[in-house]
C-alpha positions in Angstrom: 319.0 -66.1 -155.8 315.4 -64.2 -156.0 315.4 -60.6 -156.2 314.1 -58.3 -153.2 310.7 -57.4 -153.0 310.1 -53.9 -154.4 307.9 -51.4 -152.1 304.3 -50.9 -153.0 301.9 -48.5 -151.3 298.7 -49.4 -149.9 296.3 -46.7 -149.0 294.6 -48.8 -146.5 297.8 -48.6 -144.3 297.4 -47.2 -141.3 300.9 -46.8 -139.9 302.9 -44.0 -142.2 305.7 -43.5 -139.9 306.6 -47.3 -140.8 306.4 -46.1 -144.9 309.9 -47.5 -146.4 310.6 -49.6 -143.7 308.3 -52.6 -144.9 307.2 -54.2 -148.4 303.8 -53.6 -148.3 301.8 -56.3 -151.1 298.9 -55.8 -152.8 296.3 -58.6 -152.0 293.4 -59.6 -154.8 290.9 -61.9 -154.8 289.6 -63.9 -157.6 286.6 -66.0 -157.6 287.0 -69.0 -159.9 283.7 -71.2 -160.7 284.5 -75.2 -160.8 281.9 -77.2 -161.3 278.7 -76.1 -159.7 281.1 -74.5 -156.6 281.9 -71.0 -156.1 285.1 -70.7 -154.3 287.1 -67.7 -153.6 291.0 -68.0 -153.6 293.1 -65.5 -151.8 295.8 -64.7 -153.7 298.9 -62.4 -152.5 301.1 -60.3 -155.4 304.4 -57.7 -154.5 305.9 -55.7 -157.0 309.6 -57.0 -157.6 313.0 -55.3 -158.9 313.3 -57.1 -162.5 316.2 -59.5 -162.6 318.2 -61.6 -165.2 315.8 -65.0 -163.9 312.8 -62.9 -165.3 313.8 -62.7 -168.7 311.5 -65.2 -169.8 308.6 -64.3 -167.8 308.7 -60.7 -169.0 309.5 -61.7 -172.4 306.3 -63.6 -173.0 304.4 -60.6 -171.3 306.0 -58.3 -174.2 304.9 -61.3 -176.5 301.3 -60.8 -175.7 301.1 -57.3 -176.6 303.3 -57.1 -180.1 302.0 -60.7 -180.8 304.1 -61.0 -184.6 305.3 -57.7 -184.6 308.6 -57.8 -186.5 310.7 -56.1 -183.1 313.4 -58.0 -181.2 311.9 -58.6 -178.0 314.6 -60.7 -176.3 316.7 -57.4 -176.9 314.0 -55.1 -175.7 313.8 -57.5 -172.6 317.0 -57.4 -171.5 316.8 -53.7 -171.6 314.3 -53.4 -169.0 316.4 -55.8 -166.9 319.2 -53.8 -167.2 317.2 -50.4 -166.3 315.9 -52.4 -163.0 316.3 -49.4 -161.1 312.6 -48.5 -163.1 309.4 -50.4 -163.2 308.7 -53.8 -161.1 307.5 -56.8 -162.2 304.5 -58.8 -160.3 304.8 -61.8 -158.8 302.9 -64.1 -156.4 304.6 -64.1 -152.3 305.5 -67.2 -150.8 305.7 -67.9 -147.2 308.9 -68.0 -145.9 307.9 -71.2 -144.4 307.0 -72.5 -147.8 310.4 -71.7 -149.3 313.0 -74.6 -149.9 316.0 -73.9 -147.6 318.1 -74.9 -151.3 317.0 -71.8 -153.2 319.2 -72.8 -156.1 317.2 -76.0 -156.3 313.9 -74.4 -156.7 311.5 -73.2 -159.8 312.1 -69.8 -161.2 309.0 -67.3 -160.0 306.4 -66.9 -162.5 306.1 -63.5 -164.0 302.7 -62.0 -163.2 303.1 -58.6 -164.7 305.4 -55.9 -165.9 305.0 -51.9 -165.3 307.8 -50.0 -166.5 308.6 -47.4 -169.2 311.6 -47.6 -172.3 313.0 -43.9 -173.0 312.3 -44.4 -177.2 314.5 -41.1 -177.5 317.5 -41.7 -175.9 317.8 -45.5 -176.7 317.0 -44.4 -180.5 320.4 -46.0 -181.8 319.5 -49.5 -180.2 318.3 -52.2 -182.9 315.3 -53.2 -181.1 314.2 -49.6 -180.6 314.6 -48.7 -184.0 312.4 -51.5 -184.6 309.7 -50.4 -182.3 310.1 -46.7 -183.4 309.2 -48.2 -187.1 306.3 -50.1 -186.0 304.9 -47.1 -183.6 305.1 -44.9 -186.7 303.7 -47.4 -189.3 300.8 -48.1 -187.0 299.6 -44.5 -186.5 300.1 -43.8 -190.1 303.3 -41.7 -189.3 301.1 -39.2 -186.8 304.1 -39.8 -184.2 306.9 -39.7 -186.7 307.7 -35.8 -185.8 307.5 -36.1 -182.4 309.7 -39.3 -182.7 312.2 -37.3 -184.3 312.3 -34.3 -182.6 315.1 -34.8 -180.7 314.2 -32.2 -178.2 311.4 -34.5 -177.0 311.5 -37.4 -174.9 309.5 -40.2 -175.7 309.1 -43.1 -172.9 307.1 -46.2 -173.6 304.9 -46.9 -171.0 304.3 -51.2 -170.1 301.9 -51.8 -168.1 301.3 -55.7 -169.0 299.8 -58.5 -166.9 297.9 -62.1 -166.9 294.2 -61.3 -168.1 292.6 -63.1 -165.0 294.5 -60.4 -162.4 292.0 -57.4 -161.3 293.1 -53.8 -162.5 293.6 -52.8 -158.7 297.0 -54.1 -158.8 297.9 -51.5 -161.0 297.1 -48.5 -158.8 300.0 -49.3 -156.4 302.5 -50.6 -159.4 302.2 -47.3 -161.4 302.4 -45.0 -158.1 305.6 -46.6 -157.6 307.3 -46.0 -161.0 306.1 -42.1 -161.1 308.1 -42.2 -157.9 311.2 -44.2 -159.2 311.2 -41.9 -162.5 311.4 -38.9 -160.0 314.0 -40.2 -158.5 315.7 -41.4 -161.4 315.3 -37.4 -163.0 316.8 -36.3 -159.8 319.8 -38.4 -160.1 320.3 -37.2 -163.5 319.1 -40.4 -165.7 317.4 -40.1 -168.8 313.8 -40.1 -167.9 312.2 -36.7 -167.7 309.7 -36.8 -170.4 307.9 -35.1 -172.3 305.6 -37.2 -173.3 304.3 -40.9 -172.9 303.2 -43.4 -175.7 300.5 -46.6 -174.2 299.6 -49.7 -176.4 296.4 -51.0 -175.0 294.6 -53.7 -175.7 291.0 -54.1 -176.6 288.5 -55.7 -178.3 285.2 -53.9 -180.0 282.2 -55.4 -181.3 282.2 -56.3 -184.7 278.3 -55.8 -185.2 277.0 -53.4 -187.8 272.9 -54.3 -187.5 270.5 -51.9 -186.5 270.6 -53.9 -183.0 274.4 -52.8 -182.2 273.4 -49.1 -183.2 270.4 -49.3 -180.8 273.1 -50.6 -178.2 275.3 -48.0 -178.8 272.5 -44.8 -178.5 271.6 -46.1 -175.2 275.4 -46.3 -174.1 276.1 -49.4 -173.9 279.7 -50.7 -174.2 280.9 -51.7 -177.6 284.0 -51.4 -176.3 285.8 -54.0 -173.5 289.2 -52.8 -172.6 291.6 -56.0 -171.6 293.4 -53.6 -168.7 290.2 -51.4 -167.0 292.5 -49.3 -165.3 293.4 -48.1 -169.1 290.1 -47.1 -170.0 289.9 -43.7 -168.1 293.7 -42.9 -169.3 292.2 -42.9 -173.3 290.0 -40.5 -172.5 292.6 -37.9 -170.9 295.0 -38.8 -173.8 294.9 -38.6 -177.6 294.1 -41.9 -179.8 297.0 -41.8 -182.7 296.1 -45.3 -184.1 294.2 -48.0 -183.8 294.5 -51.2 -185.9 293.5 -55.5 -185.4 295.0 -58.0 -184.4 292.4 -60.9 -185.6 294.9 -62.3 -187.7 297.9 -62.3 -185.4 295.8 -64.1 -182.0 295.0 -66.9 -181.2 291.4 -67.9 -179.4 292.9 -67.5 -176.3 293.1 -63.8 -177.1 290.7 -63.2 -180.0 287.9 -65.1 -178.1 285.5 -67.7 -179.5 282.1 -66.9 -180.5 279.1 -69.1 -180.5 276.5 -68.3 -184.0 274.4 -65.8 -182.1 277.1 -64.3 -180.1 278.0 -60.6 -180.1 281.8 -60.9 -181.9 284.5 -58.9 -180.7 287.8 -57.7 -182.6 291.0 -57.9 -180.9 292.9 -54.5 -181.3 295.5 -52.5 -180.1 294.9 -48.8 -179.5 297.7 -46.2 -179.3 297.4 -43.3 -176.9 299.9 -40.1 -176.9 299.8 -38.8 -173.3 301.8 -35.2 -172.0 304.1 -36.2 -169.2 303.1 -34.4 -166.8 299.5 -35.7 -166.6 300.7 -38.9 -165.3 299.9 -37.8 -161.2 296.7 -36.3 -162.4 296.2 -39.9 -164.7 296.5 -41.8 -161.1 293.7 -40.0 -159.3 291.8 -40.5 -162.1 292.4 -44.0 -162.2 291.9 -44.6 -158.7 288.5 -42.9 -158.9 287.7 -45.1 -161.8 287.9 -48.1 -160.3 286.1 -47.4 -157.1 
């Protein structure tokens, strides 16, 4: 059976008294050049409840942002499904009319995205956390190994992983909703009121040194291309704790491939340390980002 559709606010909506009532998805565009033809294709995404028939899905998601990291990320997958009362995962809507009356008979729904966050603190006796909890710590050269420690601190892992070819808009709506569902979840007494918030995001940086890439740089151009956009603004309200490459661990696919004269770029992940309670303020800032 395929999980419900999870609520997603648009601010285009003009109708508040109907807020709760209806799903409201998040449409995108994407222009995709074949040929010598432009065309434009429509595509419609909704933010989903995570369920058992996304393991898969979400764990090649998790895949592409630990790459060969030595953490058990079928474990760390079916922790997020079993927490499906946070985060949403993104996938594409289907008419009704489209649907096969036999729904047993029909594909599993590919896995678009996944926005969520992992309490590192109070799941600190699971395997697969202790594994990430290493990793974190070896990565920032054991910067985050106090506040990992500290028990008096908790530590959430914020996801926010999607296909590379889906605009950053999406995640406006997506990361609204899971500041309101950890809200909720605080108010019901769950183990989500943190005090702090850890991001892994992706990047690649230019791997020139000539006098060229430092003329580039004093007139401020970007030696920097940040995978997820939206995560560009949130490293400049947070603090960087490590950075390191991931050259050896991609493939072309995510490394890129780069013709003689070609600017190169290295793959990297960047590790941000963000206060809690600057995620509202990280949203507007987002938002006005992207416009």
């Amino acid at each position: 059976m395929s999980n419900p559709k999870r609520p997603i606010e648009d601010e285009s909506s003009e109708s508040p008294e109907e807020e709760g009532e209806e799903s409201v998805d998040e449409e995108m565009g994407e222009e995709e050049e074949l040929g010598e033809n432009d065309r434009e294709i429509q595509v419609e995404f909704a933010g989903q409840t995570p369920c058992a028939d996304d393991f898969h899905g979400i764990k090649s998601l998790l895949h592409q942002l630990f790459l060969k990291a030595h953490i058990n990320l079928s474990s760390l997958t079916e922790l997020i499904i079993e927490q499906n009362y946070i985060g949403s995962i993104l996938q594409q809507c289907v008419d009704d009319d489209n649907q096969d009356s036999d729904e047993e008979d029909s594909p599993d729904e590919e896995v678009f995205g996944i926005t969520t966050v992992i309490n590192l603190t109070y799941h600190k006796d699971l395997e697969c956390i202790k594994e990430l909890r290493k990793f974190l710590i070896e990565k920032t050269h054991k910067k985050l190994e106090s506040l990992l420690n500290d028990t008096s601190n908790h530590v959430g892992l914020l996801l926010n992983e999607r296909f590379i070819n889906i605009p950053p808009q999406v995640a406006v709506p997506l990361l609204e909703n899971l500041s309101k569902e950890i809200d909720e979840a605080k108010k019901a007494g769950k183990p989500f009121n943190f005090t702090h918030f850890i991001l892994i995001s992706k990047l690649h940086e230019s791997t020139r040194k000539d006098s060229e890439a430092k003329k580039k740089k004093s007139k401020g151009a970007h030696n920097t291309l940040w995978v997820n956009a939206e995560e560009e603004p949130i490293s400049e309200v947070g603090e960087m704790v490590g950075e390191y490459s991931v050259r050896s661990e991609s493939d072309s696919a995510v490394s890129g491939s780069w013709g003689e004269d070609d600017e190169e770029f290295d793959p990297k992940r960047r590790v941000i340390l963000l206060p809690a309670n600057q995620l509202n303020g990280l949203l507007t800032k987002i938002k006005e980002f992207l416009q």
